[in-house]
C-alpha positions in Angstrom: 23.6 -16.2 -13.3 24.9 -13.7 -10.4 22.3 -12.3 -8.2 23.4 -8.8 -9.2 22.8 -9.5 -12.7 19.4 -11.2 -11.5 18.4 -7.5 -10.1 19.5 -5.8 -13.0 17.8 -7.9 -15.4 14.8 -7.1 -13.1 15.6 -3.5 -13.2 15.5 -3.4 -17.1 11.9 -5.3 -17.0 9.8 -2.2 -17.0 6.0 -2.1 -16.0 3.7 -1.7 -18.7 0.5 1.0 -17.2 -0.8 2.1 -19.8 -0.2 1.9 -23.9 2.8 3.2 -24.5 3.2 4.6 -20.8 5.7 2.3 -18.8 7.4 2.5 -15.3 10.3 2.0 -13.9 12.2 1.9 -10.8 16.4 3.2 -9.9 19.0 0.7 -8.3 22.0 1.9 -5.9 24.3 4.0 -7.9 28.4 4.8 -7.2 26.9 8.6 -6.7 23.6 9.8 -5.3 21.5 10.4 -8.2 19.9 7.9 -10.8 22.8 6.6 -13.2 22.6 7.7 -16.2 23.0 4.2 -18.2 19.8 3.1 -16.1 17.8 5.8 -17.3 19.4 5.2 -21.4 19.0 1.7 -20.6 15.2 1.6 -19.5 14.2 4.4 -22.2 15.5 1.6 -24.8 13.2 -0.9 -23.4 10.6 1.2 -23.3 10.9 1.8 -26.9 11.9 -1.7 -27.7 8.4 -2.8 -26.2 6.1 -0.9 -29.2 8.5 -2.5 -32.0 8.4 -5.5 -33.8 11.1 -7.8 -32.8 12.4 -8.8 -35.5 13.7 -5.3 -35.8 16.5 -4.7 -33.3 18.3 -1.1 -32.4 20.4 0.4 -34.9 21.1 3.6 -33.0 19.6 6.3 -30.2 20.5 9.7 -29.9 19.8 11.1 -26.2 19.7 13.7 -24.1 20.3 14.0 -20.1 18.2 16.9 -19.1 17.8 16.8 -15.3 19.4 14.9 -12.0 17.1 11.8 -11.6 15.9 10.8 -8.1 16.7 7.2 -7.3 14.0 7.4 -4.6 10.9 7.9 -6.8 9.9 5.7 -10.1 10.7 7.1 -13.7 7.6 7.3 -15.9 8.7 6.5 -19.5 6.2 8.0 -22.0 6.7 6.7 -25.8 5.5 8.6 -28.7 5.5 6.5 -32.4 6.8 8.7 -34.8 7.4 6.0 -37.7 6.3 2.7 -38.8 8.2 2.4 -42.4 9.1 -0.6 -44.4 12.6 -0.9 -43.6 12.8 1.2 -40.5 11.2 2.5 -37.3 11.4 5.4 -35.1 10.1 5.8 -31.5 10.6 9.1 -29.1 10.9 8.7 -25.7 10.8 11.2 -22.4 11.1 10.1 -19.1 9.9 11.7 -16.4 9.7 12.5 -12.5 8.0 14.8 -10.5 6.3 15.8 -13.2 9.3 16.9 -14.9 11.2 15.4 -17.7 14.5 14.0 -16.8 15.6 12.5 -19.9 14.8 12.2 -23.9 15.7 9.5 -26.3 15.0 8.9 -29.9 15.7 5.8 -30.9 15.6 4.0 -34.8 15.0 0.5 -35.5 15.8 -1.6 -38.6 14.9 -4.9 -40.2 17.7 -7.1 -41.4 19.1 -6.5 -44.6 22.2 -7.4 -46.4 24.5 -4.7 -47.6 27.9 -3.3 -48.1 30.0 -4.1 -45.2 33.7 -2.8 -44.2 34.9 -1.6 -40.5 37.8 -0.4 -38.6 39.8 -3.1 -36.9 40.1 -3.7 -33.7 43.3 -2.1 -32.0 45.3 -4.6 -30.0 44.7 -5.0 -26.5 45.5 -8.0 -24.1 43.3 -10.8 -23.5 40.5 -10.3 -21.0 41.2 -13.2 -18.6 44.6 -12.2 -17.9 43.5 -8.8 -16.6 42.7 -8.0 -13.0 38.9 -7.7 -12.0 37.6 -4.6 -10.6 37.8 -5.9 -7.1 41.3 -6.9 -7.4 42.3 -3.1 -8.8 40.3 -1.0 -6.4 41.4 -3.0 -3.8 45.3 -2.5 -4.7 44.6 1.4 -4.6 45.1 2.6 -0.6 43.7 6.6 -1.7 40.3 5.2 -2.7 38.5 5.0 1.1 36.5 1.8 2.2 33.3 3.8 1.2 34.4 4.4 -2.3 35.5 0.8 -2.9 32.3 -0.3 -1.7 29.9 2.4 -3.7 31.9 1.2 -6.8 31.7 -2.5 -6.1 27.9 -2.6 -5.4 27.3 0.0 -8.8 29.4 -2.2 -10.9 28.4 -5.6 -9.1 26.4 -7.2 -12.4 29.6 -6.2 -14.8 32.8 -7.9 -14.9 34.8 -4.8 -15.9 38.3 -4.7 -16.4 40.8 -1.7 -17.3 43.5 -2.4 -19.2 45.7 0.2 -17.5 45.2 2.2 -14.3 41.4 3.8 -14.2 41.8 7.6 -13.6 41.2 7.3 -10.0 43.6 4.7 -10.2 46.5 6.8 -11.1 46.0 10.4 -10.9 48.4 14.0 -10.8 49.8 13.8 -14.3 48.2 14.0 -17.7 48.2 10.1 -19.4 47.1 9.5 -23.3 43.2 10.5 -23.4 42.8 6.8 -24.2 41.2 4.0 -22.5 40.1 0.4 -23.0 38.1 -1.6 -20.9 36.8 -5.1 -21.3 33.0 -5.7 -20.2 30.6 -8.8 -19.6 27.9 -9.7 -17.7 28.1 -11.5 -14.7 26.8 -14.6 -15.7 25.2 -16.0 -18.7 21.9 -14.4 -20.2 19.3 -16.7 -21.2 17.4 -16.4 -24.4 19.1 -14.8 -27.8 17.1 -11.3 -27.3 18.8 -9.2 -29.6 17.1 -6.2 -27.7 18.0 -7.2 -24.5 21.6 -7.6 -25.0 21.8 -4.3 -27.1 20.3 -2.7 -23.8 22.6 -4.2 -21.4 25.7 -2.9 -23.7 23.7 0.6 -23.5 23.6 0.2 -19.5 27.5 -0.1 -19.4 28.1 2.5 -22.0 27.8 5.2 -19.5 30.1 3.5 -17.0 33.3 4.4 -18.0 33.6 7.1 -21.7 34.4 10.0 -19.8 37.4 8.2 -18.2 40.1 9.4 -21.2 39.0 13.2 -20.5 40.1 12.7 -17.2 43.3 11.2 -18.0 44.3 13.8 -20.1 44.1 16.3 -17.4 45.6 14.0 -15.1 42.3 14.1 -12.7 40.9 11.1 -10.9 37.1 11.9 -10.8 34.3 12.0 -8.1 36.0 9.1 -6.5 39.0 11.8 -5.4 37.2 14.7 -5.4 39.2 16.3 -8.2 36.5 16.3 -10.9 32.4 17.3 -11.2 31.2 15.9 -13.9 28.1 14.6 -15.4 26.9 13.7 -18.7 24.9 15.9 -21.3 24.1 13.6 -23.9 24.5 10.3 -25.8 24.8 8.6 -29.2 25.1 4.8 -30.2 25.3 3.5 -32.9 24.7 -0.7 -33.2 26.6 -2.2 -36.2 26.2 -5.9 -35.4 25.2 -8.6 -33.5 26.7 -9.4 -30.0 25.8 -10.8 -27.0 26.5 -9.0 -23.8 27.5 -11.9 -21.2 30.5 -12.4 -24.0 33.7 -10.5 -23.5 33.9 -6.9 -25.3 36.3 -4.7 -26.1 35.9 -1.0 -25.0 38.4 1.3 -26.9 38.0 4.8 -25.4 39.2 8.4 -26.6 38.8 12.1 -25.9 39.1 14.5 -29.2 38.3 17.9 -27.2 37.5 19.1 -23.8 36.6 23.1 -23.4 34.2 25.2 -21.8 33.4 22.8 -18.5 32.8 20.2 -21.5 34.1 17.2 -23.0 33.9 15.1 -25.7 34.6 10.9 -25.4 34.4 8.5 -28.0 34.3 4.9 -27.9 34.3 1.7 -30.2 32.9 -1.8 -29.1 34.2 -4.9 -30.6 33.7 -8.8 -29.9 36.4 -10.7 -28.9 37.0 -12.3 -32.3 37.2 -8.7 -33.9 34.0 -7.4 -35.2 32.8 -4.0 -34.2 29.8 -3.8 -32.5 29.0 -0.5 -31.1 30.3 3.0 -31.9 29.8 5.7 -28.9 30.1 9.6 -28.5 29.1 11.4 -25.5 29.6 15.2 -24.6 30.0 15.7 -20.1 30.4 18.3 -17.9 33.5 18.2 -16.7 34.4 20.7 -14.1 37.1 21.1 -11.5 36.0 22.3 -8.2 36.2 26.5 -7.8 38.8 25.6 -4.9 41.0 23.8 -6.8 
């Protein structure tokens, strides 16, 4: 295991002070504010913590309501709504300087069997042969040392690799609003956690879904300057099982963008196929006034 996935492993480990009242702490982010994956990420945990474990994540539904301050610790506050047969429901807020930052509800099922059918997985080349993040931003001379460097140390636990160009990659004229991206940790996790690994893909969701908005416009993003953005909320939706230090497929699309707002969508599938994870999240998406 990589020492950044080491820290982020540690990150996700929240503090228990009080019955449902944990804590937790920010890590280094590619922009100065808490990222919001972390914040997604630890709210799951949170909730995870007051529900049986032989009930995993089916799917959250959250809300980014303030910048977080990576300097102070995020109080994560969970209220049980439900205890039911089949499923379970837990609310979450998290909150600093005595403000809410963030809200998640999140529902949790036991395993059943049932009807089962998907959307296959669109084609995309094998992982291996891609080049690692390091390898693209180095090859891009308009991204500065700083920016390499921010986006290095943010993405250091991930091995993340585009399948074409990123935005900031290749920028000035509109692409498809579609992206794919494959993802793994760093390293192997230990343990079959089903929680954990459901967490870790909810970390990375945040990374990259707003990437096919800013290809359609032909914008590069906070790493050029081109692009304000940030997101407003979130939706996942866990079909089946996966593990997180495996490969997986990212397929990424933007229906709409209007009004400083825009919409991406993404799919998660295993390597061999199955679909994981659906995603939707709405951003802000401005362009600077003196553009």
């Amino acid at each position: 295991m990589s020492q950044a996935l080491q820290e982020l492993l540690d990150l996700l480990d929240l503090e228990q002070i009080e019955e449902n009242i944990f804590r937790g702490r920010s890590r280094a982010s590619a922009v100065p504010r808490v990222f919001g994956g972390q914040v997604a990420a630890q709210a799951l945990v949170a909730a995870g913590r007051t529900v049986p474990a032989d009930r995993p994540p089916h799917s959250l539904h959250a809300y980014f309501l303030r910048i977080g301050d990576p300097g102070a610790p995020i109080v994560y506050t969970v209220d049980r709504i439900r205890d039911g047969r089949s499923f379970t429901t837990r609310r979450v807020v998290a909150v600093q300087h005595g403000k809410p930052i963030f809200h998640l509800s999140a529902s949790f099922q036991r395993h059943e069997e049932g009807l089962d059918h998907q959307e296959p997985m669109p084609a995309s080349p094998d992982p291996e042969t891609l080049p690692t993040s390091e390898e693209r931003l180095r090859s891009y001379p308009h991204l500065s040392a700083d920016v390499v460097h921010r986006y290095l140390g943010a993405r250091a636990a991930v091995d993340m690799r585009y399948v074409d160009d990123p935005p900031y990659g290749r920028f000035g004229e509109p692409r498809d609003p579609h992206s794919q991206v494959w993802f793994r940790t760093n390293g192997k996790v230990e343990g079959d956690d089903p929680l954990l690994h459901v967490v870790l893909a909810t970390y990375v969701s945040d990374m990259t879904l707003l990437d096919s908005i800013l290809l359609a416009h032909g914008r590069g993003g906070w790493a050029v300057g081109d692009v304000v953005g940030a997101s407003l909320d979130h939706a996942m939706w866990f079909h089946r099982p996966f593990r997180a230090d495996e490969w997986l497929l990212y397929d990424q699309q933007s229906p709409s963008a209007h009004g400083g707002r825009g919409l991406g969508q993404g799919r998660i599938y295993t390597q061999d196929g199955r679909l994981a994870v659906s995603v939707i999240q709405e951003g802000v998406v401005r362009v600077p006034r003196d553009d």
